[in-house]
N, C-alpha and C positions, 0 to 999 in steps of 0.2 A: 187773678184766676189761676193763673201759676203758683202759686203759694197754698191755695185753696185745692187744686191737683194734689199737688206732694202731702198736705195734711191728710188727704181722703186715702191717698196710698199710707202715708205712717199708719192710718187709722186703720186702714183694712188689713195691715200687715199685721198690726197686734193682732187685730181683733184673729185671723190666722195662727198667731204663736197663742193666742189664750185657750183657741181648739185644741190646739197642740198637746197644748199641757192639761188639759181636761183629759182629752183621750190618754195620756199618759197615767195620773190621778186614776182611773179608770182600771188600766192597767196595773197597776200598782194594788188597787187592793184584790181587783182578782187573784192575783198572784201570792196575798198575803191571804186568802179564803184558802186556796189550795195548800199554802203551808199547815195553815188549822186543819186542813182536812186530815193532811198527813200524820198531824201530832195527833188526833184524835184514833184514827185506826193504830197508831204504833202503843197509846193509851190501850187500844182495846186488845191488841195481842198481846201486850204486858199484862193482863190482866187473866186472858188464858190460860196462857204459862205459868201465873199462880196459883191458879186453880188446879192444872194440870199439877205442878207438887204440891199442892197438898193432897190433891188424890193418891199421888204415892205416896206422901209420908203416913197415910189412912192405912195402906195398902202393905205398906215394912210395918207399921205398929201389930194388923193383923196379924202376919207372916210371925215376928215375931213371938206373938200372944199362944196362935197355932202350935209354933214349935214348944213353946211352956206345956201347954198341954197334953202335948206327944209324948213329952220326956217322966210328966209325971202319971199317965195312963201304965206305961208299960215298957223298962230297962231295956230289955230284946231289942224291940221296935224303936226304942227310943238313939240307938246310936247310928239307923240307917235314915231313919227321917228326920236325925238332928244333921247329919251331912247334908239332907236335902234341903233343908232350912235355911241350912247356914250358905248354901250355896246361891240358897233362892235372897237371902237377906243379902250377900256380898253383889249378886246382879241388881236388884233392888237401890241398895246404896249407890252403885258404878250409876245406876240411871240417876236419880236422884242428886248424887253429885253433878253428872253430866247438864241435869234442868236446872241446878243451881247457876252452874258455868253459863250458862245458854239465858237463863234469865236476869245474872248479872251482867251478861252481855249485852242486852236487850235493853235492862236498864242504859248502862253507857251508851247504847245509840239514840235512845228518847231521849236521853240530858244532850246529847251531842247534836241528836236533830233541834232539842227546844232553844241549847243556848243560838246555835246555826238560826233558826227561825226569828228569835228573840232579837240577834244583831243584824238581819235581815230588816225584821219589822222595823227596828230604831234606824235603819240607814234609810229604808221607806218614808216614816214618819219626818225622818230630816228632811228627805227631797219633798216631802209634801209642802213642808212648811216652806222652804225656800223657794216651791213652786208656787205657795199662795204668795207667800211677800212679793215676788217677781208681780204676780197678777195685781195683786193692788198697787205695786208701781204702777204698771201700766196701766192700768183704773185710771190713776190718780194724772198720771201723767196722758193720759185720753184726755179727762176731764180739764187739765191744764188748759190743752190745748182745743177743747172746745168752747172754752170761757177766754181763753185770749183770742179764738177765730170771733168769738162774739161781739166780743170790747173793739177788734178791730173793724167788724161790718155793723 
């Protein structure tokens, strides 16, 4: 009966660490849903921001096109709205460079969040796996010792 005690306690004890590690498994991937979530929204402002330069590069091409126009309409007018041009094209560009900076910045934090998420998930997946081989020990070694509580009553 003492022997049959301690087996019921090893056995309830696993069967406790296999909770354990379920909730954990649990754990684990919610935490890996919230990674995707993130990679997904930093996906979808990377994708703003491209759009947003090419609106201005839409936006300089006109600028530019405009001032062609101005220059050959009318000499007079053409050296005080080619300042204006040139001025509106040199702010144009300052932003434009600025959205390039800011979107290859943007790029480096998505490669940085994916690889960060990327060695996340494989350190997740590792524990997962070492968390199921742990379970199927314990399976197995439940099962042991259910079959030799057997063999012995």
């Amino acid at each position: 009966q003492e022997e049959k005690k301690q087996l019921t306690l090893k056995v309830e004890e696993l069967e406790r660490k296999l909770e354990t590690t379920s909730a954990q498994n649990i754990e684990f991937l919610q935490v890996i849903a919230k990674r995707e979530e993130s990679i997904h929204q930093c996906q979808l402002r990377l994708e703003e921001k491209t759009h947003e330069c090419s609106s201005l590069a839409r936006q300089l091409e006109m600028a530019i096109e405009d001032a062609k126009r101005q220059v050959e309409q009318t000499r007079e007018r053409a050296t005080s709205r080619e300042r204006t041009s040139q001025a509106k094209i040199l702010d144009l560009e300052t932003q434009l460079s600025r959205n390039k900076m800011e979107l290859n910045q943007l790029r480096r934090s998505r490669d940085e969040a994916q690889r960060l998420c990327d060695s996340r998930l494989q350190d997740l997946q590792d524990r997962l796996e070492r968390s199921e081989s742990t379970n199927r020990s314990m399976q197995n070694y439940v099962q042991f010792l259910k079959s030799s509580y057997d063999s012995v009553f």
